[in-house]
N, C-alpha and C positions, 0 to 999 in steps of 0.2 A: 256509706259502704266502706268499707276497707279497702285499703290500696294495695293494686296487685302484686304480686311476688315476683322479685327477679330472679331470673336464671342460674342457676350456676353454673360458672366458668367449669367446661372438663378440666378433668385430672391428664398432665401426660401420663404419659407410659414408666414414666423414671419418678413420678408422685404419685404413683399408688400403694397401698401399705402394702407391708410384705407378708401381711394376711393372705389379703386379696391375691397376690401377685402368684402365690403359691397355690393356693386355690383353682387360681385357673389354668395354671399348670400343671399339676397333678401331683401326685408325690416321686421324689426325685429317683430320677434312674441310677443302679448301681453302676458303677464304671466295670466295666470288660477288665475281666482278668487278661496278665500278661500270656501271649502265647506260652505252651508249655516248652521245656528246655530238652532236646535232644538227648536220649538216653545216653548214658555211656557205653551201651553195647552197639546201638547204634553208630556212634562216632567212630569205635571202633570197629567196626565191619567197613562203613568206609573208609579208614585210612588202609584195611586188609587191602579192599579190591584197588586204591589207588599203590600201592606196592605190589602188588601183583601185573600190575598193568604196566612198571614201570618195569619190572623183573622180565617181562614178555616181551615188551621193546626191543630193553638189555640183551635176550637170548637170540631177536631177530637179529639187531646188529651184528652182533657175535659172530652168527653161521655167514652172513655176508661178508662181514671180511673175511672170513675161513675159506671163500668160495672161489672170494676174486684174489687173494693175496697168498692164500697158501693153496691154494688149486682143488680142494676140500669136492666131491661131486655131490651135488644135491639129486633131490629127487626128477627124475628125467622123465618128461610126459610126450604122450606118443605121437607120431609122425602128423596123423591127421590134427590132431590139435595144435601142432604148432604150423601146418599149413594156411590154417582157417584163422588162426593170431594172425599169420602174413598177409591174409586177403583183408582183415578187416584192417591192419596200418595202412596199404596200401590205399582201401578204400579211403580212407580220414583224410589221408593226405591230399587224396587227389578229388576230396570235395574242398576240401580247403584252396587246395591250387585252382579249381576251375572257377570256384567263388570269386577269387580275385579277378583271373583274365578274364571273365565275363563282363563286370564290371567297368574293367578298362577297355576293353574291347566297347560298351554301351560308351563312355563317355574318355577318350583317349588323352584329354587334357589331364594333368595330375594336378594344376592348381583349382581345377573346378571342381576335381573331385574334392580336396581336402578344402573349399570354400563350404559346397554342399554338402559336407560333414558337419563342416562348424554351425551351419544355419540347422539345418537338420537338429543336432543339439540341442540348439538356442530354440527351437521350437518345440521340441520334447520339455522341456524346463518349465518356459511357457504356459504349456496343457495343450500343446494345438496338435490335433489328431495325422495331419499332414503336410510337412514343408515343402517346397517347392521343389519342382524337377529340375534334371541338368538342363544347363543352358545350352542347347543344341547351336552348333556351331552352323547348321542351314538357318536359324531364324537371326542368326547375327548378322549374315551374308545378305538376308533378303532384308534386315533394317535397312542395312547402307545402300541397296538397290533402292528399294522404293524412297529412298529421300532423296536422292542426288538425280533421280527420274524424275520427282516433282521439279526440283530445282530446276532442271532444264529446261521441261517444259513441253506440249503436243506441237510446236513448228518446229522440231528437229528428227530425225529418226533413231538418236541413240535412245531417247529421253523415255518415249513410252515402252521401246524396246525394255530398257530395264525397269520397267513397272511390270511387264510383263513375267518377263523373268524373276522380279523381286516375289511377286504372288507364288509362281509356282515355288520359289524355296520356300516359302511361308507355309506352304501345304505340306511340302516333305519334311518340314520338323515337328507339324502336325502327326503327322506319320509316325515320324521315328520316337515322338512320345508315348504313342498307341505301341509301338516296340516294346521300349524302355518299361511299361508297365505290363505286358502281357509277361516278359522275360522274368521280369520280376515277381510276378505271381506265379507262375505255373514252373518254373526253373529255379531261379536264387532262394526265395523263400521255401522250396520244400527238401533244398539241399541245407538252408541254414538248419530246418530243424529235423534232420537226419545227424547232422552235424550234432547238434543242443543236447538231443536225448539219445537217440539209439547209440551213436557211437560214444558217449559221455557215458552212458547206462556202462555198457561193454567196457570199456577206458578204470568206471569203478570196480565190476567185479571180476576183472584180469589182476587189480592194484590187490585186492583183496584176498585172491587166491595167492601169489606171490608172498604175502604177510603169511598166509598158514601155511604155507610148503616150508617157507625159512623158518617155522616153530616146528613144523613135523619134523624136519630134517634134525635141528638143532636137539630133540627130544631123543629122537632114534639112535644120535650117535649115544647118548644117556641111557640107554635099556639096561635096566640093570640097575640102574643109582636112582631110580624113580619109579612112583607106581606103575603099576602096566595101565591101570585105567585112566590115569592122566596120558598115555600115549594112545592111549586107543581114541579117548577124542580126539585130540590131535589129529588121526588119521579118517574120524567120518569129519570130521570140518573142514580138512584137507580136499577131500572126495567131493562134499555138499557145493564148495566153492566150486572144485574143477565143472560139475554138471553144471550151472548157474550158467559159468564163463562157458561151456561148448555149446547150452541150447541156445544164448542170444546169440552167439558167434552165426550157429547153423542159421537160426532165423532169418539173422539179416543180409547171409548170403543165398541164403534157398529165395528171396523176396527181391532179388536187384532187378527185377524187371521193373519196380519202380522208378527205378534211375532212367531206364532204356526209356520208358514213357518219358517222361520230363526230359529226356535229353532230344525225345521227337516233339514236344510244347516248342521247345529253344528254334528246332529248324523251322516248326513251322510259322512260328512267327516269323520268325528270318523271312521265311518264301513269300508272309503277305505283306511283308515290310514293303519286298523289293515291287511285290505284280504293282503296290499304289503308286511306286515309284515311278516304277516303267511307264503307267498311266500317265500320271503326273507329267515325265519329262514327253513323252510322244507329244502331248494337248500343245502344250508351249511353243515345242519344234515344228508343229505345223505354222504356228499363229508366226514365230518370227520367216520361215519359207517364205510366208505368203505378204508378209511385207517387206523380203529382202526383192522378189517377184513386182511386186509395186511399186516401188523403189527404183526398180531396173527400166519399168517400163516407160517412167517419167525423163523428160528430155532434160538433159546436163545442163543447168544453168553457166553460161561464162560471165568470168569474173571481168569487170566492167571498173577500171579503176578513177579513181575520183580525182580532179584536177587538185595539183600540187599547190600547196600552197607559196606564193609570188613574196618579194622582201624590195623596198623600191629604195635605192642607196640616192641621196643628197645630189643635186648634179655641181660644178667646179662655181658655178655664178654664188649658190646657196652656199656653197662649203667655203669660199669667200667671202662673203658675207659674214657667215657667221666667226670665222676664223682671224679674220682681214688677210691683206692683197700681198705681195711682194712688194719690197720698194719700186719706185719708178725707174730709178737706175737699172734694177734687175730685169725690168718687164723691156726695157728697150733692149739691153743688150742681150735677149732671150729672141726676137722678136723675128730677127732674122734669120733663125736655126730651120732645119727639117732634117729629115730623116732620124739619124743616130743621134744628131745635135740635138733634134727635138726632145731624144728620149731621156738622153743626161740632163737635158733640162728640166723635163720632170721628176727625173731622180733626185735632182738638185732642189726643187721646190718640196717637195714631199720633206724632203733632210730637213729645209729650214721653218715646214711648219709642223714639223715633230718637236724640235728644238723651242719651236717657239709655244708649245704645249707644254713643255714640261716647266721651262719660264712661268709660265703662268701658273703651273701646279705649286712650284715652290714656292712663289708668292705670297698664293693664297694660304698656305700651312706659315 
């Protein structure tokens, strides 16, 4: 029989003929024309409307310092609209101001609050949906209670007293979190975005009407040198802004009982801060009563002092001994002394076995 056939080795991809290679790609795609090139009437309509835009600026500028520097009177809008401008600055300002005191009124430290900023941050960066709450200054209080209540111990009365005590501050920062977040949902957050949008919204189209009073005005003093239909828009765009700027104005003044609400959220949380409070401290004050009661009932221990501790000094035979004696000469004619003789006599020996102590220190060195 005939010997079988070897395989043959595939082709890569970079040895195939460029028959094949084509083949099974297809036939080649034209390349994309280049985008087309901006008309010249185009390019010129936009540099119209970018000089015209800069010419409109140019005339707002113009009438302003006409207005502030050479006293020039612009167009004057009526009593009720600039009362209703006044309530809503008013209004901005004093969301703005009570955003703040609120805030520091919840947490009165300013290093905790600018700490809880920066963590706050650092967790928005993060991704994390919520950083941590202020560090209530009752959960601080009751750390140091309950450790130094362990420390002491149940054979004393201070010791479990401030366990006692440590717990209930433990609850009332409990508390004052369930505060801290109701205020914050029903109060800060619905004045921050009264703040964000409505008064922002109002803030734009005040800016806005202002831009077209300074082109109407600047136009009008030009009557005469300009078409009349280039001022006539000027004066419905003038108008279109003013209505914009009076109905949010109105809106958001006819709707402040939204405020009134949310400023009765803020007390009432306040009121259920304090009723857990009052709970809270009542439970405690009975518990410490009724061991200041047990306490009183038990009979005074007296203090029972413990024998002093004793020091047993050499007697004269041993201190001789160890020191040695007076000469012989000395001891007789000592021998016969008493009273005051006796005492100079021991003054006299003391002298000469100091003396004879320090002989022997210099000795020795």
């Amino acid at each position: 029989g005939s010997a079988p056939s070897r395989p043959q080795p595939r082709r890569r991809h970079d040895q195939r003929r460029p028959g094949e290679r084509a083949a099974r790609l297809g036939p080649p795609v034209p390349p994309r024309p280049p985008p087309p090139c901006r008309t010249a009437a185009a390019s010129a309509a936009s540099c119209t409307m970018s000089v015209a835009g800069l010419k409109k600026q140019f005339h707002k500028a113009t009438q302003k310092v006409s207005e502030k520097v050479g006293g020039a009177e612009g167009t004057k809008l009526d009593d009720d609209f600039k009362e209703m401008e006044r309530k809503v600055d008013v209004t901005s300002r004093a969301v703005m101001e009570i955003m703040t005191k609120t805030i520091e009124y919840l947490q009165p430290n300013p290093a905790s609050r600018a700490k809880l900023s920066m963590i706050n941050t650092m967790s928005k960066i993060r991704g994390q949906e919520k950083g941590p709450g202020y560090p209530q200054a009752e959960a601080l209080l009751a750390e140091a209670m309950l450790k130094f209540g362990r420390e002491l111990g149940d054979d004393c009365n201070f010791g479990p007293a401030l366990g006692e005590v440590g717990e209930a501050m433990r609850e009332l920062s409990e508390v004052k979190d369930s505060l801290d977040i109701e205020v914050k949902q029903n109060f800060i957050d619905p004045l921050q975005n009264l703040h964000d949008k409505d008064l922002r919204e109002i803030q734009h189209h005040l800016k806005k009407l202002e831009g077209r009073r300074l082109d109407f005005d600047y136009k009008k003093k030009r009557q005469g040198k300009i078409p009349d239909e280039e001022l006539r828009q000027a004066l419905e765009k003038f108008d279109e802004s003013k209505e914009i700027a009076e109905s949010s104005m109105f809106n958001l003044l006819e709707m402040d009982i939204e405020q009134v609400s949310q400023l009765s959220a803020l007390v009432q949380a306040q009121l259920e801060y304090h009723k857990q409070a009052v709970q809270i401290l009542q439970q405690v004050t009975v518990r410490l009563e009724e061991r200041i009661r047990q306490a009183s009932a038990q009979p005074r221990r007296e203090y029972q002092p413990k024998p002093r501790m004793s020091l047993e000094f050499p007697s004269w035979r041993q201190y001789s001994a160890q020191w040695g004696s007076l000469p012989h000469r000395h001891s007789e004619a000592f021998s016969h002394l008493d009273g005051m003789g006796a005492v100079c006599a021991c003054l006299s020996l003391y002298l000469h076995v100091y003396a004879s102590n320090i002989n022997a220190v210099g000795h020795l060195e």
